[in-house]
N, C-alpha and C positions, 0 to 999 in steps of 0.2 A: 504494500500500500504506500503510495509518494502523495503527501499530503504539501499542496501547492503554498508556498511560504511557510513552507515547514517551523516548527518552533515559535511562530510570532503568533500572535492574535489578532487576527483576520476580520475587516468589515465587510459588507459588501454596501460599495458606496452608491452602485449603478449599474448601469450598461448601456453599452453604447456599441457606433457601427465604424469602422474606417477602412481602407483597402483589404486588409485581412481579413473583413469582413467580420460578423459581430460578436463583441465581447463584454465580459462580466469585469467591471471596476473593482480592487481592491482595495484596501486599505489595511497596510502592515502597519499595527499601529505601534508597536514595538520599535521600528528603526523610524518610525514618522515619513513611508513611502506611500506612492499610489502603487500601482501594477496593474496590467492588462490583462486578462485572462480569454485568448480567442476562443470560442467555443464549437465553432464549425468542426464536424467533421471528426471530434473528439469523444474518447468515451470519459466519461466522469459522472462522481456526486458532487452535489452541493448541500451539505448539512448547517441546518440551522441549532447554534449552539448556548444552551442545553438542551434538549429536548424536552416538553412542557410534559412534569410530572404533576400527579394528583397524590396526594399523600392523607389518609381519613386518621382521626384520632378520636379520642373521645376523655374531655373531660367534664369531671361532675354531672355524669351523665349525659352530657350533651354531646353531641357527633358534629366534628369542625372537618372542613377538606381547606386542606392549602393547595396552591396552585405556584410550581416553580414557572413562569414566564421567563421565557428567551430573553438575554442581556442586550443590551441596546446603547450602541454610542455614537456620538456625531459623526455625520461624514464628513466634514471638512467644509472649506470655502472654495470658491471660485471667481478667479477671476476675470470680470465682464471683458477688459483690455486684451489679454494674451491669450485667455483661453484655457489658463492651468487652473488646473487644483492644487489645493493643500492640503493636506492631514489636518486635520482640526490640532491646535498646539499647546488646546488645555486639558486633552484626553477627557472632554467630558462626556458621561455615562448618562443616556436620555430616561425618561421617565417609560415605563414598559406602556402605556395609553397617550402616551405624546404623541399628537397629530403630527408633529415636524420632526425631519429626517436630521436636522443639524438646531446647534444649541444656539442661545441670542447672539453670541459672539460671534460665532460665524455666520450666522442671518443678515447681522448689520455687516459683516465686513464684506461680504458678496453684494449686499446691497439691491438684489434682483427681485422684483417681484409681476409675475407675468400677467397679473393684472393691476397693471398701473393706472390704468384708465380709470378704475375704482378707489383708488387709493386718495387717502388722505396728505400723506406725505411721500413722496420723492425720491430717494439716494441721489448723490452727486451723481455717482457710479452708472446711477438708472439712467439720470439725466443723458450724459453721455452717450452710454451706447443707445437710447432711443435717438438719437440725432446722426445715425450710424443708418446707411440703406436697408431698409426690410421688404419684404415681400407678402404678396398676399395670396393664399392657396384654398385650394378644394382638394380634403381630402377623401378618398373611398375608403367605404368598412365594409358595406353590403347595397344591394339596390334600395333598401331603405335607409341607410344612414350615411349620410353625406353632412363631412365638417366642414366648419370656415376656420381659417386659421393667419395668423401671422408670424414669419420670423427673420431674422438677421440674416442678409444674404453673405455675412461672413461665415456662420451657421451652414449655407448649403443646405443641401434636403433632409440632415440631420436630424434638425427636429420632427420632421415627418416621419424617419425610420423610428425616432424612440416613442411615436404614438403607434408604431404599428400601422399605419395607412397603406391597405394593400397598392394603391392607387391613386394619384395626387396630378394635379395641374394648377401650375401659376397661374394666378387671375389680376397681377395686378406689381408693380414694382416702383417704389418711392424713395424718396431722398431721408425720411425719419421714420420710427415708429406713430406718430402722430397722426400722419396720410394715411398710411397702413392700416390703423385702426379707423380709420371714418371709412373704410371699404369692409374692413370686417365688420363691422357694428350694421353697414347696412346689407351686408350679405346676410346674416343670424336675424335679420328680423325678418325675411323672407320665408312661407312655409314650406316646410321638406330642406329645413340647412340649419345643422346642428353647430353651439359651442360651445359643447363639451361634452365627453362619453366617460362615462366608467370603464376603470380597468377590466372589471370582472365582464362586462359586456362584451368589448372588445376576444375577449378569450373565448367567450361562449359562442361570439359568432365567426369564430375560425374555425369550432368543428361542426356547427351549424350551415351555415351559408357556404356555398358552392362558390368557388373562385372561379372565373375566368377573365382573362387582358381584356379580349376584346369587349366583350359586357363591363367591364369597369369604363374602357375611355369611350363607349358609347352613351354610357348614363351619366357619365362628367361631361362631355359635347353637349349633352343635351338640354342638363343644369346652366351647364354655362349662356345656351344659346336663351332659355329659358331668363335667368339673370338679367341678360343683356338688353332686354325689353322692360326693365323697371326701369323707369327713370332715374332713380336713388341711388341705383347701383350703378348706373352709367355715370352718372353726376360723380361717384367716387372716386371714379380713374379703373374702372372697371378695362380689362383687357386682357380674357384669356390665350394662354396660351396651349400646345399640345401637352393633353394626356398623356401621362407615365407609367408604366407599369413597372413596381416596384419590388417584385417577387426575388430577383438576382440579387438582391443586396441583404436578402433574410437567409434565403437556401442556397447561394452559387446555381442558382438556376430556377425552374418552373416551380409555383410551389403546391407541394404534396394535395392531391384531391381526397373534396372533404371527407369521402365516404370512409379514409384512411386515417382520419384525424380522430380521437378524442379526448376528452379532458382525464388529464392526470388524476385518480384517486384512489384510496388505499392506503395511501402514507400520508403520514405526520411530522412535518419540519426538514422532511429530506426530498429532495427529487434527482432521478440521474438514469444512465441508461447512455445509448452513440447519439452523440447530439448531432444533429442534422440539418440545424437552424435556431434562429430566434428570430420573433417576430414583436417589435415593441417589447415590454417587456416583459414576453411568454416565450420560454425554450421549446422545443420542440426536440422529443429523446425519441429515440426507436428502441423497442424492444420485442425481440420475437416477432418482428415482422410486421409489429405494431407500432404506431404514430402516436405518442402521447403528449397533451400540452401542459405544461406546468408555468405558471403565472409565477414569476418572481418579485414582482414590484414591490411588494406589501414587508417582503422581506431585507429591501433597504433597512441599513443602519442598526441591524443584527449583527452580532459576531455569527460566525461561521467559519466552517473547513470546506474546502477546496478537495477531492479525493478523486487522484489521475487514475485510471485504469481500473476503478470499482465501482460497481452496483451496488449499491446499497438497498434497493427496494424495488420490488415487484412491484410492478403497478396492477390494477384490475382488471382484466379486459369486458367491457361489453359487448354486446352482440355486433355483428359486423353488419355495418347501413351496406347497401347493395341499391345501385341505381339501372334505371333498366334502360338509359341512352348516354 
């Protein structure tokens, strides 16, 4: 068993995509590093550390259950300018129901908050890179969920692979965030265009919903051409461009049909198997010939182990969907 940063104590701060296509963010919090971990094409676990015990007692009669919950520490800062992250550098330990992945410290010294629009107050930091080109997009989930979105075009498609958008087209490219958002704001008030999906949805409808390119950039053309007759949207600088299909940047290639897909269950705090892909932030493991998804997002800012070349858990199989075209 080679447990990946052997000896330190391991976060998982993220995941993300880049030529090697996509991988799991560490944090050795031990030496104060990040690390990349590709996952394509790799067999491994990913264990969430400790595994959540239930422990019963009983005193004076009464019967108490404790519950050990998974430890939990900041991921780190980043920086809006260059692009790095940091180890958080006060090793602070998050509360096990803290809504947030990092502590106040590194909240304010990132300074980012992706809804600024809403916000009361500002960061320098924020200021800045909204004054920074962004773009505006349509991304695909299924023929019913279609998102509006904006990001940094220093960013790249980036942020569309960490939501998982099977399928995405620019609609729209501006000198700040500011323009950008008076295009989203009136793209999301149109009906049938979403902003904002749950993780857990997102996952359910990758073993749900039937993938195809060409049904993706036909029902985005068609959004688009739809759009382009509101006035509102036109008035915003509205100007799609060509449909993407974004499958190569999850799998190195087409990706797995749905009837082959389904959701990881059976285990508790672990998943693994030959990973085959990630999509936003759900892995995709093979095992026995099967396709399973396992949703990692929730498990930012967990300690965990990293384990090369082991299985650690069976997953369940259900009955296999069969399509008759």
């Amino acid at each position: 068993m080679t447990r990946f940063l052997g000896g330190s104590t391991t976060v998982l701060a993220g995941y993300g995509f880049d030529d090697e296509g996509p991988y799991l963010k560490l944090n050795d919090i031990d030496r104060g590093e990040s690390a990349r971990f590709p996952v394509q094409g790799r067999t491994f676990s990913l264990r969430r550390l400790p595994r959540r015990r239930c422990v019963g007692f009983a005193v004076r009669g009464k019967t108490f259950t404790l519950r050990r919950l998974a430890r939990r520490l900041c991921t780190g800062r980043f920086d809006l300018q260059t692009n790095e992250s940091v180890v958080c550098p006060l090793d602070v330990e998050l509360l096990p129901d803290s809504k947030e992945t990092a502590c106040p410290a590194c909240l304010e010294a990132t300074g980012f908050n992706p809804s600024f629009y809403y916000a009361d107050f500002i960061s320098p930091q924020q200021r800045a890179y909204n004054q920074t080109p962004h773009f505006v997009y349509l991304a695909y989930f299924s023929p019913q969920h279609v998102k509006a979105g904006i990001s940094s075009e220093r960013r790249g498609i980036e942020r569309l692979l960490e939501q998982g958008a099977r399928a995405a087209c620019v609609v729209g490219r501006f000198a700040n965030a500011d323009e950008a958002r008076a295009l989203e704001a009136a793209l999301c008030a149109q009906p049938g265009v979403l902003e904002t999906m749950r993780a857990s949805l997102k996952a359910r409808l990758l073993v749900e919903e039937r993938y195809d390119a060409g049904e993706a950039a036909r029902i985005l053309d068609e959004a688009a051409s739809h759009l382009a007759a509101v006035s509102a949207v036109a008035a915003a600088g509205f100007a799609p461009e060509e449909a993407r299909d974004l499958s190569s940047f999850y799998f190195d290639g087409p990706s797995p049909d749905v009837h082959d897909l389904q959701l990881a269950e059976g285990c508790d705090g672990v998943c693994g198997g030959r990973c085959v892909g990630m999509v936003g932030g759900a892995l995709v493991f093979e095992q026995g010939g099967l396709f399973f998804v396992a949703p990692i997002r929730e498990w930012e800012s967990h300690e965990v182990d990293v384990l090369e070349d082991e299985v650690l858990c069976a997953y369940e199989a259900a009955p296999q969907q069969f399509s008759l075209f």
